[in-house]
N, C-alpha and C positions, 0 to 999 in steps of 0.2 A: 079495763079488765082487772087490773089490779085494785082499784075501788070497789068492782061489782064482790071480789072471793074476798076484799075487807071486810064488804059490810057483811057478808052472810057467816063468817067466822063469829063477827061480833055479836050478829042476830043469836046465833046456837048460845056462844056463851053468857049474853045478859040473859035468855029465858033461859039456863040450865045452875046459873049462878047466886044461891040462896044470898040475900041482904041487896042485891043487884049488882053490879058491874061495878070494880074498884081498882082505880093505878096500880095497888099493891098485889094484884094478883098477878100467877104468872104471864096470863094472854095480855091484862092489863100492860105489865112490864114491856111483854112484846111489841103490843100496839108503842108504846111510851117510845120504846130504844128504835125503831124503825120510821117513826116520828122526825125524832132529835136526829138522826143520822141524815135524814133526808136534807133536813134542816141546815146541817154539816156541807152538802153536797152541793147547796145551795147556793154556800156562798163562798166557794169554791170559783163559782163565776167572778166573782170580785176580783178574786187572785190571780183568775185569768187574765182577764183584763189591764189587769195594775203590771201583769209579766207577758206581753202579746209575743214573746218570741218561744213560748213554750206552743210548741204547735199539738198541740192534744185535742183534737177534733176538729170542725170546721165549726166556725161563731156561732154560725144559724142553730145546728144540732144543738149547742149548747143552751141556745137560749130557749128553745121548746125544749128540751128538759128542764130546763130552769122554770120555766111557766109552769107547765105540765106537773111535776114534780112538787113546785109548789103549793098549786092546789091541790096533790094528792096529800099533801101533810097536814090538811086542816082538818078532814074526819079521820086522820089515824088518832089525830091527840086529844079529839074529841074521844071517840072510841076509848083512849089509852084513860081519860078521865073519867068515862062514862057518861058523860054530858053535864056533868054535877062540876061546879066551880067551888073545891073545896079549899078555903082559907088564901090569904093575903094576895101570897106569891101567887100563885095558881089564876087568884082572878086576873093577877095583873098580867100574868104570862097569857090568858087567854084573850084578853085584851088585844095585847099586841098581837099575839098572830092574826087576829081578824083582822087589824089595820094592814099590818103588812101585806097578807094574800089581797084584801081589796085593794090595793096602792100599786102590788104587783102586775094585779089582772090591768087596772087602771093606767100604766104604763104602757101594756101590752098592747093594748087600748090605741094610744096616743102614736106609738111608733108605729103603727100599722097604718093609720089614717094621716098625721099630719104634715110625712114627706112628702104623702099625692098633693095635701093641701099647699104644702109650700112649691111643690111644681106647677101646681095651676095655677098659684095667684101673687106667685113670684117669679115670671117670665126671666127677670134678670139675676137670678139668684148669686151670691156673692160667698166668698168664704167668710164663714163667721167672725173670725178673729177679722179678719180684714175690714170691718164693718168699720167703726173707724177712722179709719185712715179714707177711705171710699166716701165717707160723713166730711171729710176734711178738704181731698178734694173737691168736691162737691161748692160746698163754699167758696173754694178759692177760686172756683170756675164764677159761678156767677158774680163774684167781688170785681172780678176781670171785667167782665162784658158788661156790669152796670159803669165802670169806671171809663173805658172806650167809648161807650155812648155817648156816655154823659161829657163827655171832654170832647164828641162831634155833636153834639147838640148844640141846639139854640139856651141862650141864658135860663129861660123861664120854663119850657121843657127840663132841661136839665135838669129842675128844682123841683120838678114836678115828677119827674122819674125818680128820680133820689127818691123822695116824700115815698111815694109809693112804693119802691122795694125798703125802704125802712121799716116802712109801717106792717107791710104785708108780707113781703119775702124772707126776709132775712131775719126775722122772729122763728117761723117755721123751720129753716135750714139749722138755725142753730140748737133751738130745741122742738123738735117735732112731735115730742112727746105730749107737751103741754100749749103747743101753739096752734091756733086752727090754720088748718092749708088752705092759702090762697085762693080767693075763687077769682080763675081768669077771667070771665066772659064779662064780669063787670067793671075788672082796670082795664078792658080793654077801649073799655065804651069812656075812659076817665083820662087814656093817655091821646097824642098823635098818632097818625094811624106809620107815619115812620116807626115808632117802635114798637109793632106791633110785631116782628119778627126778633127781637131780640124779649119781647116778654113770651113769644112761644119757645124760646130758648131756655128761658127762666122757666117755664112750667113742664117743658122736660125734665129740667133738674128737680124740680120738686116731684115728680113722679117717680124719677128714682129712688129720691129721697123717701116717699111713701112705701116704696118697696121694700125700702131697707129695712124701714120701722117695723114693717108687716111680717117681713121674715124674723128681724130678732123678736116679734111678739110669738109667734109661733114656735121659736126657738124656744123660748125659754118654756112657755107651757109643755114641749117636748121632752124636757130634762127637769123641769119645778118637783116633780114628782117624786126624783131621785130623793130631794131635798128629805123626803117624809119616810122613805121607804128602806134606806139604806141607812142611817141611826138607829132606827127602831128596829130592822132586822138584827144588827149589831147587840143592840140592846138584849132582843130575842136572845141570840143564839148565847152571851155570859149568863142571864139571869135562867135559862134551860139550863147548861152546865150546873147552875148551883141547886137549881131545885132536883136534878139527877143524882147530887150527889148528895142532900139532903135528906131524900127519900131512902136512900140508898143505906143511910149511914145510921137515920132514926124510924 
């Protein structure tokens, strides 16, 4: 609603406004100050956030205005500009608003969709920071169970179990990132069929171990975004300040 009585304000005034539509007029002005304010309001979430015992709305409320709000301040400072990127500052200020609002939308985007995704295809899901230590023991479980076996095994099994979680398990566990996961179905066919119950033991843990990986991958593309969005809003809202008060002053 408040977009639709934007744009038809700004329609009346660039057809009624001889040279076309300019920041320095007074609607221009208005569009600019209600802009930059929104802008202000904006990142007011941040401060909430950084202060969670200021209880001033519920988070949700916030963050739909936050969205919402945000995209309403890309055609006010369009409007406030007339669509014309006049000189330095200006382009670069228009610049960054467009990355910001897409980076915003593009958030809103990611937190909407990749908690379901991490509920579905992260059945064990773990607390973040605790990831870890959860990586840690993880390891020290199966260090355990290949070392028990191997101390009731036979000599040449032994050497041959060893061999096999060397080569295979214990690469992945330690860096899952860069190591390929173990394909059971073919040590299985390489070891005794004795341990065949302790390498299904070993390949549960590597399942967690995949879970883990899966969820801090999705973690991080859930927050990477921040990365882009919250400097350059920063950015935004000093380098707004000075072009307001620049305009303002000459």
């Amino acid at each position: 609603m408040a977009f639709l009585a934007a744009t038809i304000v700004y329609a009346v005034y660039a057809s009624r406004t001889p040279g076309g539509p300019r920041g320095g007029t007074a609607i221009g002005l208005a569009f600019g100050i209600a802009g930059y304010a929104l802008m202000l309001f904006e990142g007011l979430l941040g401060v909430r956030k950084k202060v969670p015992v200021w209880r001033l709305g519920r988070a949700s409320t916030w963050m739909r205005g936050h969205l919402w709000l945000g995209v309403l301040t890309l055609p006010l400072i369009l409007f406030h500009a007339g669509f014309a990127f006049r000189g330095a500052l200006t382009a670069v200020l228009m610049m960054l608003l467009f990355i910001v609002v897409a980076s915003g939308i593009l958030g809103a985007i990611l937190q909407h969709y990749l908690p379901r995704m991490i509920t579905t295809r992260v059945p064990m899901e773990t607390i973040y920071e605790e990831i870890p230590h959860v990586r840690a023991q993880l390891r020290e479980e199966a260090e355990q169970l290949v070392s028990t076996l191997a101390f009731e095994a036979e000599h040449d099994d032994k050497v041959r179990f060893r061999e096999i979680y060397a080569s295979s398990v214990r690469p992945y566990l330690e860096a899952p990132e860069t190591a390929a996961c173990p394909l059971f179905p073919s040590l299985r066919r390489e070891i005794p069929e004795a341990f065949h119950p302790a390498l299904e033991d070993l390949e549960n843990i590597c399942a967690e171990e995949r879970q883990l990986s899966r969820q801090r991958r999705l973690y991080h593309w859930l927050h990477a975004w921040l990365l882009v969005h919250v400097p350059l809003s920063i950015a935004l809202l000093l380098l707004g300040g000075i072009h307001a008060v620049m305009a303002l002053r000459y």
